[in-house]
Structures are given as C-alpha cells and as structure tokens.
C-alpha positions, 0 to 999 in steps of 0.5 A: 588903704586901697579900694579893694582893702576897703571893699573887703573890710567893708564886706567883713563889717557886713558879715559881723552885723549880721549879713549872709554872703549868697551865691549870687554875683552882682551883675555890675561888678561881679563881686558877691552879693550880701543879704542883709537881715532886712532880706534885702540883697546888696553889693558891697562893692557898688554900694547898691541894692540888688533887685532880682527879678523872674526869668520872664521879666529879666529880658525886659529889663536887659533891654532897659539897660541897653537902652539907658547905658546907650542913652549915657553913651548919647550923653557924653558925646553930647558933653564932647561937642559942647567942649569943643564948641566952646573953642571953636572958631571956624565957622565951618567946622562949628557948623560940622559940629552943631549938625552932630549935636542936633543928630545926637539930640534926636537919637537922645529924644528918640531913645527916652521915647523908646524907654517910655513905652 
C-alpha cells in the first residue's frame, strides 16, 4: 500500500470515529485538517496537531518558524562538516573546515539567543 493509500484510508478511519473534515488546510503539507470530537484539529497526513492562532499572534509565530527551519538549516551544515572532518587528512583543508564549523556554531548560538527573546 502507498503512502497516499495510507494517508487516505487513515482519514477515512478518522471520518467514521467520528471527526469532521474543516476548511482549513494544514500549513506543513497542505492536506485537510480533520477536527476531532475532543475539538482538537489535526492533520492526517503529518500525524500532528494543529494549533490556530489569532491573526495578531500569527506573525510572531511565522518568525519562529523561520527561525527554527534556519536553525535546522545551521544544523545539518554542521552535520556535513563532521562528515567530511572525520576523513580529511590535509592539514589545510582541515583548517578551512574546523573555521566553517566554528562560523556555523556562532550563527547556531546567536540564532537560539534570538529565539529566546
């Protein structure tokens, strides 16, 4: 069975216990979000709640997402640098590469100071 079949027959079990397919699409993936009889809303498709929040909160929370996808952007360019440091021999090219990786850390420190505040 594919994915989408599973996805499908997933939202299906959920229409039959009871949920209520909304208007609403999910912001991650762009499929239908459900609400279930708890009243929470939920997405079928990436298996997570769904939290709306008031138009005046709703910039605040765009900025946090930026900031966490480029601190996961941070975080897998650090994960690259390990890779190639663990096989890299000439003294130079190890010293171009532990200052990317001592650049990457900073901005990484900086951003969770910034999503902090």
């Amino acid at each position: 069975m594919s994915k989408d079949s599973k996805v499908i027959q997933h939202m299906a079990n959920m229409l039959k216990q009871g949920a209520t397919l909304t208007e609403i699409v999910c912001p991650a993936c762009a499929s239908p979000i459900f609400r279930l009889k708890s009243g929470d809303l939920w997405c079928a498709r990436c298996k997570k709640r769904v939290i709306m929040l008031k138009e005046s909160e709703a910039g605040v929370s765009r900025n946090q997402t930026q900031l966490m996808n480029l601190e996961n952007t941070v975080l897998k360019k650090i994960q690259v640098i390990e890779e190639k440091l663990k096989s890299e021999e000439d003294a130079e090219r190890l010293e171009k590469l532990t200052s990317a990786l001592a650049s990457l850390l900073d901005t990484l420190e900086r951003l969770r100071r910034v999503r902090r505040t």
